[in-house]
SEMAR-467590 format. One record per atom (N, C-alpha, C): residue number from 0; residue in three letters; y, z, x. Coordinates in nm, 3 decimals. Each point is the difference from the previous one (the first is absolute). Example, Ala and Ser with C-alpha at 12.3 -4.5 7.8 and 13.67 -1.06 7.14 Angstrom:
! SEMAR-467590
<atom pos="0" code="Ala" y="-0.569" z="0.780" x="1.319"/>
<atom pos="0" code="Ala" y="0.119" z="0.000" x="-0.089"/>
<atom pos="0" code="Ala" y="0.120" z="0.000" x="0.090"/>
<atom pos="1" code="Ser" y="0.105" z="-0.072" x="-0.035"/>
<atom pos="1" code="Ser" y="0.119" z="0.006" x="0.082"/>
<atom pos="1" code="Ser" y="0.109" z="0.073" x="-0.077"/>
This chain:
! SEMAR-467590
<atom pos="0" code="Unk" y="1.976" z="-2.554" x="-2.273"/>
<atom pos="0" code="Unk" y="-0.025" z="0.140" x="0.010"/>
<atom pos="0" code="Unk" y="-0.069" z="0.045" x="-0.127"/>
<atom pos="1" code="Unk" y="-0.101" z="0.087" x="0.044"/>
<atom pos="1" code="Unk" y="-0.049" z="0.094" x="-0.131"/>
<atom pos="1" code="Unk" y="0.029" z="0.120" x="-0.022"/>
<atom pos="2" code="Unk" y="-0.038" z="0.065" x="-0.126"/>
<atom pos="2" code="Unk" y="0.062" z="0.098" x="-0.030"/>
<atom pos="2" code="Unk" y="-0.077" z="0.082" x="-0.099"/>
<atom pos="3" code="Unk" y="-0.084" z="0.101" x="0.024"/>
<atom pos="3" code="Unk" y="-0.110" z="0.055" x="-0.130"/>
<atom pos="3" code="Unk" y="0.136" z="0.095" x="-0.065"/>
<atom pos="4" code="Unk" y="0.022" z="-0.013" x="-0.129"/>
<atom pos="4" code="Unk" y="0.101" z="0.121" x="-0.037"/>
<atom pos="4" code="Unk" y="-0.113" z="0.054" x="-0.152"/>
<atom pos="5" code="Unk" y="0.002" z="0.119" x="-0.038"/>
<atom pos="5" code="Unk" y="-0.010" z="0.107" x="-0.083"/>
<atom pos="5" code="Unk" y="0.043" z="-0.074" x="-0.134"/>
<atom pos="6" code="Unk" y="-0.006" z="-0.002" x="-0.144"/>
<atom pos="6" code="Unk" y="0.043" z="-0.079" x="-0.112"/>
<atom pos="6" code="Unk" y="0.142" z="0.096" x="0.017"/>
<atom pos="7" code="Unk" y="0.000" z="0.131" x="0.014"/>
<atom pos="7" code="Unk" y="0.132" z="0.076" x="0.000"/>
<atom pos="7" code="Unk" y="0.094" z="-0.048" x="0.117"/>
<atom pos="8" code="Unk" y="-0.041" z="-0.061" x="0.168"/>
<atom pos="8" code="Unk" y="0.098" z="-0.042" x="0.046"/>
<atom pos="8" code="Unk" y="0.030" z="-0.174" x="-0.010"/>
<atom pos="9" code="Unk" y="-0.059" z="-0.039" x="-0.074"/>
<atom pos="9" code="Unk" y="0.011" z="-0.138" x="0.003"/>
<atom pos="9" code="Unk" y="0.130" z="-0.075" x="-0.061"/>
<atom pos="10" code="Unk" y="0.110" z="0.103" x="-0.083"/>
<atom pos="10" code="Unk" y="0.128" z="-0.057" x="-0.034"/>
<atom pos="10" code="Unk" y="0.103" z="0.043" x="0.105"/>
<atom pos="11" code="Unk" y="-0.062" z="0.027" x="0.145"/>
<atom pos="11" code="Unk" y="0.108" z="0.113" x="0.006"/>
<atom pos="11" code="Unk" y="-0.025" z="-0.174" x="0.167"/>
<atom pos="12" code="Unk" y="-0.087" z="-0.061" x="0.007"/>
<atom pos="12" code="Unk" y="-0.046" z="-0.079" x="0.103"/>
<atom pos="12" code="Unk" y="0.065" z="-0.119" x="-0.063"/>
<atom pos="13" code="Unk" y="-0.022" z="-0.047" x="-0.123"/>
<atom pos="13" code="Unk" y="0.037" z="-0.106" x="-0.090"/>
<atom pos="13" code="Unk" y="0.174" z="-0.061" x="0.000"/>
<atom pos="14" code="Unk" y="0.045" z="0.120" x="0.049"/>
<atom pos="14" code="Unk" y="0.188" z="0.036" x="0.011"/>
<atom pos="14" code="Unk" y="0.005" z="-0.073" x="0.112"/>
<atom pos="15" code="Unk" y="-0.080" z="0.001" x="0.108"/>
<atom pos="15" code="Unk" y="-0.021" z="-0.047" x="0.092"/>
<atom pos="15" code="Unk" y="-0.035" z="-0.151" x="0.031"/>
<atom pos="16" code="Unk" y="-0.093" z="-0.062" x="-0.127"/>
<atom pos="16" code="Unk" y="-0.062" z="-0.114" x="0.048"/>
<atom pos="16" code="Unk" y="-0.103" z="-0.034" x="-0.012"/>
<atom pos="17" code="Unk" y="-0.075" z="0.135" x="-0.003"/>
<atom pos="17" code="Unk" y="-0.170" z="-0.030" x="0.036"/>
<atom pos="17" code="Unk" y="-0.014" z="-0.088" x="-0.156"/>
<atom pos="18" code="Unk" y="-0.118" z="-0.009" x="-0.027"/>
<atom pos="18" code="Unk" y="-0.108" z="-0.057" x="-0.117"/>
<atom pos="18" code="Unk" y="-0.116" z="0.041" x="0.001"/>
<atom pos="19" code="Unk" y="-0.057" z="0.033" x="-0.115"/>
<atom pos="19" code="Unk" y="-0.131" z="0.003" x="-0.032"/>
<atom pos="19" code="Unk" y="-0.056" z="-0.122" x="0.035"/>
<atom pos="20" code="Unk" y="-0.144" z="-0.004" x="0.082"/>
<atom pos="20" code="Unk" y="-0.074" z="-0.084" x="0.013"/>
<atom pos="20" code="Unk" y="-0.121" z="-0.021" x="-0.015"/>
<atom pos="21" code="Unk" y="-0.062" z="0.160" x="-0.066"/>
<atom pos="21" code="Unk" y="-0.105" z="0.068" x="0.008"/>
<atom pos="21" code="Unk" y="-0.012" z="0.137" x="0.038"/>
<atom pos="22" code="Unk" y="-0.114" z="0.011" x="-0.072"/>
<atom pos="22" code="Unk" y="-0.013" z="0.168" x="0.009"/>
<atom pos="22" code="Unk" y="-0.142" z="0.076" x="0.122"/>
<atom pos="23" code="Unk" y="0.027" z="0.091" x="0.037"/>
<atom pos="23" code="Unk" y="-0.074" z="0.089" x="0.083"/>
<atom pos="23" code="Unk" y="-0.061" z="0.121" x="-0.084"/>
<atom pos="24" code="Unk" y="-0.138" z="0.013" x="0.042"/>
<atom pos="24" code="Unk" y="-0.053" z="0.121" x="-0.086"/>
<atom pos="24" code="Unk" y="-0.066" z="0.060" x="0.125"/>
<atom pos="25" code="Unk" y="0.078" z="0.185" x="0.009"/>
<atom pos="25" code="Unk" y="-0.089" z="0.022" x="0.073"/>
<atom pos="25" code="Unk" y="-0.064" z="0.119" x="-0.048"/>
<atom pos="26" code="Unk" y="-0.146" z="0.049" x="0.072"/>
<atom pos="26" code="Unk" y="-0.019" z="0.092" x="-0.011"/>
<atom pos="26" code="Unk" y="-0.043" z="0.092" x="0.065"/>
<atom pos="27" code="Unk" y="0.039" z="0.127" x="-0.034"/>
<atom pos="27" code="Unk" y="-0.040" z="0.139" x="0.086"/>
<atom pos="27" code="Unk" y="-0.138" z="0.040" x="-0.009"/>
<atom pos="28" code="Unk" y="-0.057" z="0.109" x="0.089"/>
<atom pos="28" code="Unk" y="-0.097" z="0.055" x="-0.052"/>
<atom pos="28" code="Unk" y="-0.029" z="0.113" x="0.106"/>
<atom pos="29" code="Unk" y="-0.020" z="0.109" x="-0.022"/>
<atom pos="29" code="Unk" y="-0.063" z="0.126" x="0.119"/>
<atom pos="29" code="Unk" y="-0.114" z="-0.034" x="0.118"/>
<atom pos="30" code="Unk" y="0.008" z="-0.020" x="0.114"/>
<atom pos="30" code="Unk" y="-0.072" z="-0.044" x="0.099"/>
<atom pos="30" code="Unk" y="-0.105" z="0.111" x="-0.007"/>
<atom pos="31" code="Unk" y="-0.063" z="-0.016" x="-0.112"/>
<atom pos="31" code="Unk" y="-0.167" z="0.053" x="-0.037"/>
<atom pos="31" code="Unk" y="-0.078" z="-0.116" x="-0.059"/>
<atom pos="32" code="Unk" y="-0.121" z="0.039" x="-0.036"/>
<atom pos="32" code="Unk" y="-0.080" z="-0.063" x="-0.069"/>
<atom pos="32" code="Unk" y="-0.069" z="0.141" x="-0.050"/>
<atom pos="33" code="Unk" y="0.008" z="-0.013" x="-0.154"/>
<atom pos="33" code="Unk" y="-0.050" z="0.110" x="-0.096"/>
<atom pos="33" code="Unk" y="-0.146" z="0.031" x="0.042"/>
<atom pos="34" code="Unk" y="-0.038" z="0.091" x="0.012"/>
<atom pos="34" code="Unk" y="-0.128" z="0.062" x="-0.011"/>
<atom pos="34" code="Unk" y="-0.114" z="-0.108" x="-0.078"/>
<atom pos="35" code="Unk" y="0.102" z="-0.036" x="-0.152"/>
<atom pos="35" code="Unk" y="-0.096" z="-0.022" x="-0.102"/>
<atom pos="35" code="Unk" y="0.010" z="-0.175" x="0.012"/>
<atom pos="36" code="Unk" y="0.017" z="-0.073" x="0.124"/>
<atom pos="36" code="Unk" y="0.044" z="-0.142" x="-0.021"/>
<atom pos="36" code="Unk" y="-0.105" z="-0.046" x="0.083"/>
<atom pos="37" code="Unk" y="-0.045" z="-0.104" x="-0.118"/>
<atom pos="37" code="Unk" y="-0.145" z="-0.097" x="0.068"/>
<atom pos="37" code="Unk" y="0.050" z="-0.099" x="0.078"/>
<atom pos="38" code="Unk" y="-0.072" z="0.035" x="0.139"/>
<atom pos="38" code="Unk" y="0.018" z="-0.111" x="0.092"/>
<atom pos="38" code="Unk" y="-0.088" z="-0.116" x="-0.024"/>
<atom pos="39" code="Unk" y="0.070" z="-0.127" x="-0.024"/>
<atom pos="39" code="Unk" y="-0.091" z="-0.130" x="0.037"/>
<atom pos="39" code="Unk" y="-0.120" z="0.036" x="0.114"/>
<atom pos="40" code="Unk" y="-0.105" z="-0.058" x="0.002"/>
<atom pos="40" code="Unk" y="-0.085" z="-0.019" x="0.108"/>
<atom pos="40" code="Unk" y="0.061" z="-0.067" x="0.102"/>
<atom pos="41" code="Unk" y="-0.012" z="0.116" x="0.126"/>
<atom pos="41" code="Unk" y="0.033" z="-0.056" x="0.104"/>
<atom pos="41" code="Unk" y="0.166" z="0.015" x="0.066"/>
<atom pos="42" code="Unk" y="0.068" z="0.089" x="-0.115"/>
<atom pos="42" code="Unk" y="0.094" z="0.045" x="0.023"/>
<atom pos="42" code="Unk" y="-0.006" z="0.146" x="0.067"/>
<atom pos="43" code="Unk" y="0.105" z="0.019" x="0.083"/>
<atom pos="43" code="Unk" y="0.066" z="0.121" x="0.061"/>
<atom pos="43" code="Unk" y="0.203" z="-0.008" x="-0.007"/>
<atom pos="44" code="Unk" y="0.004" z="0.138" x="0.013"/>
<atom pos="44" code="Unk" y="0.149" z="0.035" x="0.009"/>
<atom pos="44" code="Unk" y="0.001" z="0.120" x="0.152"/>
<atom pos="45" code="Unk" y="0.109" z="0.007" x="0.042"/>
<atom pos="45" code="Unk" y="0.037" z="0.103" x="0.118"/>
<atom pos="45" code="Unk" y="0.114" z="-0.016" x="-0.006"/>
<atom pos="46" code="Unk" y="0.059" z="0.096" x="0.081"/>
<atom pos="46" code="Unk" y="0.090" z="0.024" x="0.022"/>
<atom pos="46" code="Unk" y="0.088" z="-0.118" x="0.135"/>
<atom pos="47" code="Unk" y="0.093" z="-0.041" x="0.023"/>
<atom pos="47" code="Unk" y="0.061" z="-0.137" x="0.033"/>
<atom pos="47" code="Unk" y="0.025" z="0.037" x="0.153"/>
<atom pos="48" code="Unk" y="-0.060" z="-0.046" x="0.106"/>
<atom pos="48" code="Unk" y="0.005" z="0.062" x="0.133"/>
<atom pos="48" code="Unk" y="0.103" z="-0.133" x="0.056"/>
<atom pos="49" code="Unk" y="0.033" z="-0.006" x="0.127"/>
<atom pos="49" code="Unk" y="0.074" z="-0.037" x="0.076"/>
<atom pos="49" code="Unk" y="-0.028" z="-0.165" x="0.013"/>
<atom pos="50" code="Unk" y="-0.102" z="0.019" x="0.037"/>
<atom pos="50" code="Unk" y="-0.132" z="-0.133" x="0.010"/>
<atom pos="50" code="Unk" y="0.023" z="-0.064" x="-0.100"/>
<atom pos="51" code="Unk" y="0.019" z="0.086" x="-0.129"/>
<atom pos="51" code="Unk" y="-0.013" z="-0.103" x="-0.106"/>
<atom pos="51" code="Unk" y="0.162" z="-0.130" x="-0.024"/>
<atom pos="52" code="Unk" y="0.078" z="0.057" x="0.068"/>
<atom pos="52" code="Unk" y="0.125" z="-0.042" x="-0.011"/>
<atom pos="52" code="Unk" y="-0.019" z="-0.161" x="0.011"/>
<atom pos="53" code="Unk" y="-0.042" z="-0.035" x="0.096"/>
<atom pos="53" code="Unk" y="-0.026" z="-0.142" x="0.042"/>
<atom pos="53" code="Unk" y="-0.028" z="-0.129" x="-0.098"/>
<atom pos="54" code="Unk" y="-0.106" z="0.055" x="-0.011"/>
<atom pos="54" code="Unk" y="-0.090" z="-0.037" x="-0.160"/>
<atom pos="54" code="Unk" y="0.105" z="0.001" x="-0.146"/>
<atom pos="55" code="Unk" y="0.063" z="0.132" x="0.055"/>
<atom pos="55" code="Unk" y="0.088" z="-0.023" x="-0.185"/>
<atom pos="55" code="Unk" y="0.100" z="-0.074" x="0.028"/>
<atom pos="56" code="Unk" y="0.069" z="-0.023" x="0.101"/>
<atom pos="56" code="Unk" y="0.107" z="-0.119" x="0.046"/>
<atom pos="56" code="Unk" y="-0.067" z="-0.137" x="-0.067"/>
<atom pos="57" code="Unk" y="-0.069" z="-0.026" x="0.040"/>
<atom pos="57" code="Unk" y="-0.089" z="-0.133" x="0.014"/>
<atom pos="57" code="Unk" y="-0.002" z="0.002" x="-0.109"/>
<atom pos="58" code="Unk" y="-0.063" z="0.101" x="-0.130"/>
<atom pos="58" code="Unk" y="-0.066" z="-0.052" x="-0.144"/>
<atom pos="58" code="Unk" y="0.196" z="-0.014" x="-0.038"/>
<atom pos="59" code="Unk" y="0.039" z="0.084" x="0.017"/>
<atom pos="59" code="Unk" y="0.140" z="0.007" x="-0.080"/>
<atom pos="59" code="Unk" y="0.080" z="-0.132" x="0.008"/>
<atom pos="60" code="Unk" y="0.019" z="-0.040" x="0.104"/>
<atom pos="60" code="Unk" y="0.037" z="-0.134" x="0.045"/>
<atom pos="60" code="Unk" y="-0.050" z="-0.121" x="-0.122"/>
<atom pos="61" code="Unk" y="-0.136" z="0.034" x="0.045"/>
<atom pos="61" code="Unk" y="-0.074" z="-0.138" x="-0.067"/>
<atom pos="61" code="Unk" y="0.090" z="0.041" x="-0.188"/>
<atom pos="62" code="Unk" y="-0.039" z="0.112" x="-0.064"/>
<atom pos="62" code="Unk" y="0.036" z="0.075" x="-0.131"/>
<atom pos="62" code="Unk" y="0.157" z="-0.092" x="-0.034"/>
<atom pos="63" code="Unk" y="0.086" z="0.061" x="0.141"/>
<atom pos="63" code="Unk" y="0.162" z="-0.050" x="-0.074"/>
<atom pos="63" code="Unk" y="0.030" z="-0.123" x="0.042"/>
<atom pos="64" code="Unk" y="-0.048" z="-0.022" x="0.116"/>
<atom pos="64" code="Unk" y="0.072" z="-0.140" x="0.037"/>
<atom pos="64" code="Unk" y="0.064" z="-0.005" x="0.110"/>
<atom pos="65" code="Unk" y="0.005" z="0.077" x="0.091"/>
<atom pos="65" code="Unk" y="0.097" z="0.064" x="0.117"/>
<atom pos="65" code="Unk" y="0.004" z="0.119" x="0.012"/>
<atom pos="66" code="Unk" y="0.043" z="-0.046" x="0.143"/>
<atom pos="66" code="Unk" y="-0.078" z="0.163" x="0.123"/>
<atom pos="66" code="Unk" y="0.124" z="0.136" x="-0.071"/>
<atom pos="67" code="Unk" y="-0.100" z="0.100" x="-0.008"/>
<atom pos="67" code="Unk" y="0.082" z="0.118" x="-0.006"/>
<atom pos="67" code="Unk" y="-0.007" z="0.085" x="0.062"/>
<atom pos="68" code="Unk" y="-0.094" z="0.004" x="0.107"/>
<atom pos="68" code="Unk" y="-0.029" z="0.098" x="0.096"/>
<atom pos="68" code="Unk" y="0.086" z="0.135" x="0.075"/>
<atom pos="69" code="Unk" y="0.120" z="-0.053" x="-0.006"/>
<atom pos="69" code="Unk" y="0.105" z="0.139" x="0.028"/>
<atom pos="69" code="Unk" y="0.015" z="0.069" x="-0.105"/>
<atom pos="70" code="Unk" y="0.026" z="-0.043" x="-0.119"/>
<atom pos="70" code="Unk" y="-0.041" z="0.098" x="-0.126"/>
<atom pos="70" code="Unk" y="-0.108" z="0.092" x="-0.029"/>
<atom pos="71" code="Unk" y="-0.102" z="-0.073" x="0.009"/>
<atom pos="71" code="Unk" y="-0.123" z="0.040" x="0.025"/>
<atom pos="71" code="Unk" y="0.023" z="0.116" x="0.084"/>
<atom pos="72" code="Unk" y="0.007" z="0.027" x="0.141"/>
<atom pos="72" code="Unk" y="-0.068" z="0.050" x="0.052"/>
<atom pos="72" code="Unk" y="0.158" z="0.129" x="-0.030"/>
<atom pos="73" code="Unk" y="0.100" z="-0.033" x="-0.005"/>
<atom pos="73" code="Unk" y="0.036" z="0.063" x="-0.070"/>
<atom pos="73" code="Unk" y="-0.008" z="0.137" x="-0.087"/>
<atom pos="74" code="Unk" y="-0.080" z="-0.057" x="-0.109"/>
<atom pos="74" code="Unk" y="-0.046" z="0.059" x="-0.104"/>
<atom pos="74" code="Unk" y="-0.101" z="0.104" x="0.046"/>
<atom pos="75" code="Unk" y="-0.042" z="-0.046" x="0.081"/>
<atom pos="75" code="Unk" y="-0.161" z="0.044" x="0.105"/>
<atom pos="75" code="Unk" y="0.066" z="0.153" x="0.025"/>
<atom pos="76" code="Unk" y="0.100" z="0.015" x="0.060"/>
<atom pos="76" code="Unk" y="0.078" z="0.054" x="0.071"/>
<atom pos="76" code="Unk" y="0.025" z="0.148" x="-0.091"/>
<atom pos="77" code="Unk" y="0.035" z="-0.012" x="-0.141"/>
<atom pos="77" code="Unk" y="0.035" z="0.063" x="-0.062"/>
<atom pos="77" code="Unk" y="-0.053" z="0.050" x="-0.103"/>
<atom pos="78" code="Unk" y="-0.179" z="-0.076" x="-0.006"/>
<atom pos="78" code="Unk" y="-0.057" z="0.000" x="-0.116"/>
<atom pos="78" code="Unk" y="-0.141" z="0.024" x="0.078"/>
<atom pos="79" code="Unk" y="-0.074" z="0.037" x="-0.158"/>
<atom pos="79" code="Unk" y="-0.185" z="-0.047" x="0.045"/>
<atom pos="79" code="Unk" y="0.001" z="-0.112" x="-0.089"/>
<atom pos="80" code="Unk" y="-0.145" z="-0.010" x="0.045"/>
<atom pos="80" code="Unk" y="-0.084" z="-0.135" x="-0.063"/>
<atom pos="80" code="Unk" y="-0.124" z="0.013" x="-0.024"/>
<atom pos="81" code="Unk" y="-0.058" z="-0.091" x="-0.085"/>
<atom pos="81" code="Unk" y="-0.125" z="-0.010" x="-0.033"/>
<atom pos="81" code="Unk" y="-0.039" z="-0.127" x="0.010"/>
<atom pos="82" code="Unk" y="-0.117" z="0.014" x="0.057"/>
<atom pos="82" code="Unk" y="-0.041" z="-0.142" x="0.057"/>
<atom pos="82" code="Unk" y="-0.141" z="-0.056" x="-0.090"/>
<atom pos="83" code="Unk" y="-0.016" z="-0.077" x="-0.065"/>
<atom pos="83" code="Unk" y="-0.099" z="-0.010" x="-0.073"/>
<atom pos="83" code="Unk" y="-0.090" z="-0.151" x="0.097"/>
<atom pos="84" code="Unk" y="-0.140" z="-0.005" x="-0.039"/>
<atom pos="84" code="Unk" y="-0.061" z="-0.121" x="0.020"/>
<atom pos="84" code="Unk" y="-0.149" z="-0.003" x="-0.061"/>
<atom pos="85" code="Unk" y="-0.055" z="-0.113" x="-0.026"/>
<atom pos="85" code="Unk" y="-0.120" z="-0.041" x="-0.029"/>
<atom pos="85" code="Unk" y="-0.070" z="-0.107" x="0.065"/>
<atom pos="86" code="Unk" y="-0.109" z="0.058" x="0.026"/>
<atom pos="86" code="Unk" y="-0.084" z="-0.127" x="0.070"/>
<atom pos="86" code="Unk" y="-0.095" z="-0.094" x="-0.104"/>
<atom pos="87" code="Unk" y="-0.011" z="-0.116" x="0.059"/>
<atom pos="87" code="Unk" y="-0.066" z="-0.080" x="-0.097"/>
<atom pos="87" code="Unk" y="0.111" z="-0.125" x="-0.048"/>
<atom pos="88" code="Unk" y="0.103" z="-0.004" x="-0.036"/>
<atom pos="88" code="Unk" y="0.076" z="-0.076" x="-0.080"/>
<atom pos="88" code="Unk" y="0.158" z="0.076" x="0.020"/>
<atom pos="89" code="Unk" y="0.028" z="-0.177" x="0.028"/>
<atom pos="89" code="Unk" y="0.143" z="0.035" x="-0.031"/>
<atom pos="89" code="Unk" y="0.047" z="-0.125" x="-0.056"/>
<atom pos="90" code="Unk" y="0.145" z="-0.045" x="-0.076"/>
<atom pos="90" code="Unk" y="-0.005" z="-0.058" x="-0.094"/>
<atom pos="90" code="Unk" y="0.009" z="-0.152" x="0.068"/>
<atom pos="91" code="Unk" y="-0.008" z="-0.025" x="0.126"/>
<atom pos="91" code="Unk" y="-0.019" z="-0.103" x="0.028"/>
<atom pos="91" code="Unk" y="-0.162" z="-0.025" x="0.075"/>
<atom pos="92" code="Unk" y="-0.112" z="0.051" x="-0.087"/>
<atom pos="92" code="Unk" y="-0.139" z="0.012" x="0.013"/>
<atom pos="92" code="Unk" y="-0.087" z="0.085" x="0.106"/>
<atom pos="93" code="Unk" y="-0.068" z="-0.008" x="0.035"/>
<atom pos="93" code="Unk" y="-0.100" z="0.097" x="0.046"/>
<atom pos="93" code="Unk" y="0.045" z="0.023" x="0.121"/>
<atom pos="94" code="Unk" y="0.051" z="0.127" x="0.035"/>
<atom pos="94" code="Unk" y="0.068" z="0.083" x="0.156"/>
<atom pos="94" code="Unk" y="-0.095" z="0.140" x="0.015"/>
<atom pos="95" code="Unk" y="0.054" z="0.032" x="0.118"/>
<atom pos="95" code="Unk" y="-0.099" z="0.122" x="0.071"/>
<atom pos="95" code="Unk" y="0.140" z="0.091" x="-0.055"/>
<atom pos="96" code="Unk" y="0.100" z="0.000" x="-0.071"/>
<atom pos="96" code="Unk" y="0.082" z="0.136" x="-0.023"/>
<atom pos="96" code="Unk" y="0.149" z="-0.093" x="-0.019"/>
<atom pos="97" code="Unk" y="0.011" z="0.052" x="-0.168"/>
<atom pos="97" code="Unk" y="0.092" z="-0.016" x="-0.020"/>
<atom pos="97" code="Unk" y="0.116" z="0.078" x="-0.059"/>
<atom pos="98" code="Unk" y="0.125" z="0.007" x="0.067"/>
<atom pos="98" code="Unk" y="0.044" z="0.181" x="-0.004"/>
<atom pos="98" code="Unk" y="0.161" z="-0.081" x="-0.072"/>
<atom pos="99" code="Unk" y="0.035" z="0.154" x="-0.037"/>
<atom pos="99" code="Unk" y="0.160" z="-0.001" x="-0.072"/>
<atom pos="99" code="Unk" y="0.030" z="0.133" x="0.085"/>
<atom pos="100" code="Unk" y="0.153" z="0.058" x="0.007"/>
<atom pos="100" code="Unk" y="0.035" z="0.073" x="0.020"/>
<atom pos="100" code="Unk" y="0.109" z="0.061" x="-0.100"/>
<atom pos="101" code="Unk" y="0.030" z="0.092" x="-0.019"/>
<atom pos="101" code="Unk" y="0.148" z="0.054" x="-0.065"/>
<atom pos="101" code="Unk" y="0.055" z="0.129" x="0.079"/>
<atom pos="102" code="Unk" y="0.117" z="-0.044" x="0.052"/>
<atom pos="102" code="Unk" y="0.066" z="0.099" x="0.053"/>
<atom pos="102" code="Unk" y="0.094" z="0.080" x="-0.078"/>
């Protein structure tokens, strides 16, 4: 079993059993893109439609390692998103569109 805990709840899990095994960094950010922020060539952002759900299953998967898709859609549920992509390149070489999402 895993277990992401907070540095503040991590003695309170430890009473318990768990161990440090490594750390998680995450980060936040406002589902904008600033006025004043240079897009790469060939980049776009929108807003995260229904359609896009599919697609972010799939990249997320490949990202952690296993399906999260009820989370996901989940989140969908209760949140927006921003769906980003670029054509031309993606990091496994030359694609017609290669996209991220953040919900």
């Amino acid at each position: 079993m895993l277990l992401n805990a907070t540095v503040e709840g991590l003695p309170i899990y430890e009473k318990f059993g768990y161990k440090p095994i490594g750390a998680v960094r995450q980060h936040q950010a406002a589902n904008a893109v600033p006025a004043s922020a240079q897009l790469l060539e060939g980049a776009s952002f929108k807003s995260m439609q229904e359609t896009d759900l599919a697609a972010v299953i799939a990249l997320d998967e490949r990202a952690v390692g296993f399906r999260r898709a009820g989370l996901l859609r989940a989140r969908k549920k209760i949140g927006r998103g921003l769906s980003g992509s670029r054509t031309g390149r993606s990091p496994h070489g030359p694609s017609s569109g290669a996209s991220a999402t953040a919900m």
